[in-house]
FIKOLRO-47981 format. One record per atom (N, C-alpha, C): atom name; y negated, x, z negated. Coordinates in steps of 0.001 Angstrom, whole numbers, plus 524288, in hexadecimal, padded with zeros to 5 digits. Layout:
<rs>
R|CA|Y|X|Z
...
</rs>
This chain:
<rs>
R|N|29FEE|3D2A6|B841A
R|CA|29E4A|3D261|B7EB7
R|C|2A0D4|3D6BC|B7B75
R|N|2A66A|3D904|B7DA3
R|CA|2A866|3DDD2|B79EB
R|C|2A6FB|3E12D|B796A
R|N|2A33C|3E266|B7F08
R|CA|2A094|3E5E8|B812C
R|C|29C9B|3E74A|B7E25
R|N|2996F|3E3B8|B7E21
R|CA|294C0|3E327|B7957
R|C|29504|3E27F|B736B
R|N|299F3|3E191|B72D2
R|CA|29A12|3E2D8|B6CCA
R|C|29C37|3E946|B6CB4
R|N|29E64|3EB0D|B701C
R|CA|2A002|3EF6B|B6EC0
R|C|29C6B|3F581|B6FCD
R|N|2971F|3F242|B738E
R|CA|293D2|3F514|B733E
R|C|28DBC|3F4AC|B6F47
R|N|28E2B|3F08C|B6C13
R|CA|28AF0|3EE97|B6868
R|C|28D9A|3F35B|B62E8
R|N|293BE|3F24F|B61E2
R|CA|2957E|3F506|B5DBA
R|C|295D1|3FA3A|B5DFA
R|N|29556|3FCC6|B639B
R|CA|29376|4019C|B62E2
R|C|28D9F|4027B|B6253
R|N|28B90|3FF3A|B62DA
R|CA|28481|4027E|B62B5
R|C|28472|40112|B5ADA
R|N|28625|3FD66|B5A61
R|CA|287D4|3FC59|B5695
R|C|28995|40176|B510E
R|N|28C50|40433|B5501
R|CA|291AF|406F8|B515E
R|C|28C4D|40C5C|B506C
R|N|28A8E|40DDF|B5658
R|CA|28664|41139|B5865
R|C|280FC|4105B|B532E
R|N|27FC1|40BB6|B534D
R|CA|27A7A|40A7F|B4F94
R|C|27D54|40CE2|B4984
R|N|28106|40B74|B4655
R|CA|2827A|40C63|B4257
R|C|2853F|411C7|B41E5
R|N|283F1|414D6|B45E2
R|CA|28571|41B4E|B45DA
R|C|28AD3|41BC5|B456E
R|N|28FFD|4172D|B4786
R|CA|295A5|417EE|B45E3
R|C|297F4|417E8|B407D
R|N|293D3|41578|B3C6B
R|CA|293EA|41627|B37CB
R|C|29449|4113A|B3459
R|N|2967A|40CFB|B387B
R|CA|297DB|4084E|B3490
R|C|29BF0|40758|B3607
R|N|2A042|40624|B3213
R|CA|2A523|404DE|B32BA
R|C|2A718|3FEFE|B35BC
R|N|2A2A4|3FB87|B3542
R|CA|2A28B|3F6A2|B3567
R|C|2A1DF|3F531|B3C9B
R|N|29D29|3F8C3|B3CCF
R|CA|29C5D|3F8F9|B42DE
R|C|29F0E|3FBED|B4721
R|N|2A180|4000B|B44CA
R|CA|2A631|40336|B4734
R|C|2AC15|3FE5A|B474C
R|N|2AC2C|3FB31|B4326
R|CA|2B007|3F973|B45EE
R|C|2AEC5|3F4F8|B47C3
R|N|2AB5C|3F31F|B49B4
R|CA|2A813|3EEB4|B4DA4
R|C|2AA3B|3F2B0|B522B
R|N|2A742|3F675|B53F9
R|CA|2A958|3F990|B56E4
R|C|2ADFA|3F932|B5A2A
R|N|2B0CE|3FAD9|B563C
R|CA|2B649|3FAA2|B561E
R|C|2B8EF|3F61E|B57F9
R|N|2B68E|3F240|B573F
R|CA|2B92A|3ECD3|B58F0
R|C|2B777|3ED29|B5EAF
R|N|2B35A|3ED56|B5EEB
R|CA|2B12B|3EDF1|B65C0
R|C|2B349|3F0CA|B67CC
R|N|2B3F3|3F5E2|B66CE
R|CA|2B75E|3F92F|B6A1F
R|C|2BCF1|3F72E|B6B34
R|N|2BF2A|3F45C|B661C
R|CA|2C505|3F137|B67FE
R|C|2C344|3EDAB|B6C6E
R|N|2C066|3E962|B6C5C
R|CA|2BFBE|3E4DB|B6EF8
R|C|2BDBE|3E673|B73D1
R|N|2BC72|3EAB0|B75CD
R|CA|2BB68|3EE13|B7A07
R|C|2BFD2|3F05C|B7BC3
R|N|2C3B6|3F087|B788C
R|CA|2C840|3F302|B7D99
R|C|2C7C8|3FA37|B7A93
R|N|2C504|3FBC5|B76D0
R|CA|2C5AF|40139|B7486
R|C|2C826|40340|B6F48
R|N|2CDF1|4015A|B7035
R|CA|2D0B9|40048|B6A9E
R|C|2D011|404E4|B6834
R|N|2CEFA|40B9B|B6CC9
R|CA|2CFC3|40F47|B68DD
R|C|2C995|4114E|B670A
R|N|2C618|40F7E|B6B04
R|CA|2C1E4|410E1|B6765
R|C|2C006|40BFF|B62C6
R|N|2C210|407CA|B626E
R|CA|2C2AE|404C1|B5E31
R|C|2C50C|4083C|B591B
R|N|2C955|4098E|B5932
R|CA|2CBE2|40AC0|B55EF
R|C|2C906|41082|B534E
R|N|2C7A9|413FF|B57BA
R|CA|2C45A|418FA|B562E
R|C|2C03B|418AD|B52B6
R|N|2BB1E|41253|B54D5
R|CA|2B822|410C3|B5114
R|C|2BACA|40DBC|B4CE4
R|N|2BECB|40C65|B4B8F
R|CA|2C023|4091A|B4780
R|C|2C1C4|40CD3|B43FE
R|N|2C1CD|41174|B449D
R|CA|2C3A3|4172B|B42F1
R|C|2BE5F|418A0|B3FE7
R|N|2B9B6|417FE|B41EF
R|CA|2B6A0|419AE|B4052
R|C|2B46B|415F7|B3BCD
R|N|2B468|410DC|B3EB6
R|CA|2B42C|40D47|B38F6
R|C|2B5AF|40D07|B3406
R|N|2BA84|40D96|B3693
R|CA|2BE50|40EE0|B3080
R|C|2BB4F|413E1|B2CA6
R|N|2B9CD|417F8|B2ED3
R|CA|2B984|41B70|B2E74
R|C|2B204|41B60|B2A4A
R|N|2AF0C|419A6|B2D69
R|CA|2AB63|417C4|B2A3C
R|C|2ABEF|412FA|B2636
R|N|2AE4F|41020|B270F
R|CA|2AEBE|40C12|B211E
R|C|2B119|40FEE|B1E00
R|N|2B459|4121B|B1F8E
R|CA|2B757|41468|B1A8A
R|C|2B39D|41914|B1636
R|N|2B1D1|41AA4|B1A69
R|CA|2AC31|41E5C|B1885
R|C|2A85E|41AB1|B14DD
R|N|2A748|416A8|B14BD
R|CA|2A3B0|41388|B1390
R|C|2A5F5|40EFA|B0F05
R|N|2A5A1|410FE|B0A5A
R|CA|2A7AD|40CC5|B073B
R|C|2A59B|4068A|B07E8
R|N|2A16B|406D5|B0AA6
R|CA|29F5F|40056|B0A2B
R|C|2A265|3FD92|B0F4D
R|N|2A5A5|40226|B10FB
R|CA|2A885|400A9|B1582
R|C|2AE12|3FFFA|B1567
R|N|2AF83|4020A|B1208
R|CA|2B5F1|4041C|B10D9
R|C|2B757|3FE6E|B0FEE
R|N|2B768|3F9E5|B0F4B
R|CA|2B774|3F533|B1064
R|C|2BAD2|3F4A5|B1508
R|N|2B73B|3F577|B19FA
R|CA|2B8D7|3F3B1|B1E7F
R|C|2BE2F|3F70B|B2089
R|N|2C04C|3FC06|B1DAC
R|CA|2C4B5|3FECC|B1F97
R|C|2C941|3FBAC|B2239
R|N|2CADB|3F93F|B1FD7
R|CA|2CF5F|3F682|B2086
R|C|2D13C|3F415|B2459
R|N|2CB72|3F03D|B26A6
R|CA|2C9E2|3ED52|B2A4E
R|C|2C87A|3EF72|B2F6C
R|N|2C648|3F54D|B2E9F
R|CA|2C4D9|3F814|B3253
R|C|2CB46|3FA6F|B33C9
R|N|2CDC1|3FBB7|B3100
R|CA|2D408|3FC4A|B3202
R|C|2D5DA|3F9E3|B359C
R|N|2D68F|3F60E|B3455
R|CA|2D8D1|3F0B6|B36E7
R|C|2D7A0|3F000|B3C40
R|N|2D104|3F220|B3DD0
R|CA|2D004|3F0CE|B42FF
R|C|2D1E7|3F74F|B4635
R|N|2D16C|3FBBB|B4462
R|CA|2D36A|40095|B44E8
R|C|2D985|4007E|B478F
R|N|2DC8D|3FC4C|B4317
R|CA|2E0E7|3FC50|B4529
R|C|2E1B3|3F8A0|B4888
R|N|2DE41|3F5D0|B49C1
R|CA|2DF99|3F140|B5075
R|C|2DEA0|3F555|B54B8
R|N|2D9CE|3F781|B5437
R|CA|2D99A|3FA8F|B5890
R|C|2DC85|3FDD6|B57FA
R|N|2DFD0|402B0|B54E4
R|CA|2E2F6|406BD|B569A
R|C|2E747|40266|B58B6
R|N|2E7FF|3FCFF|B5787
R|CA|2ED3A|3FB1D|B59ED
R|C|2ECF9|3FAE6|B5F63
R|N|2E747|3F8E8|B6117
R|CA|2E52D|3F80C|B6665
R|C|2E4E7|3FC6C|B6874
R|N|2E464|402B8|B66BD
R|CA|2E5FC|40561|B68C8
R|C|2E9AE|406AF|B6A74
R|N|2ED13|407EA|B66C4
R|CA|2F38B|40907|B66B8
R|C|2F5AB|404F7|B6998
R|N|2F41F|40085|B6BEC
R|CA|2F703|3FBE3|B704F
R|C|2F517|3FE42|B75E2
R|N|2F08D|400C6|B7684
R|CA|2ECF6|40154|B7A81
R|C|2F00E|4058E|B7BBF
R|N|2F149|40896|B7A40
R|CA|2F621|40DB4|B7BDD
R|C|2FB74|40BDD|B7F84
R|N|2FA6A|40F84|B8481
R|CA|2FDC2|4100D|B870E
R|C|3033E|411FC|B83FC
R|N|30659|41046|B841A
R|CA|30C82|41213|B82A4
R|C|30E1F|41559|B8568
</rs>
């Protein structure tokens, strides 16, 4: 089932041209729950990046933060020492 949500939120991400903040970090969650903390975090990069562009979006910054910084944590744990 992770499988399929994480290939639904890309055709997903694909249909809306990478250009909704909302569905980039749907994305983003799939790519965590898949085991891809750093391409999570790369798209949660981009999310951020379009709400902030988008005043009817600049709302969601904060929140989109928040999930940005689980995954760089899930990265930064995933690192060999």
């Amino acid at each position: 089932m992770k499988a399929f949500a994480l290939e639904v939120a890309k055709k997903t991400d694909d249909l809306v041209q990478k250009k909704n903040p909302a569905v980039a970090d749907t994305l983003a969650r799939a790519l965590s729950v898949n085991g891809d903390a750093r391409g999570a975090a790369d798209t949660q990069r981009r999310a951020i990046a379009l709400a902030k562009s988008n005043p009817r979006s600049a709302g969601m910054v904060s929140d989109l933060q928040k999930h940005l910084d689980e995954y760089e944590a899930a990265t930064s744990a995933a690192k060999p020492e």
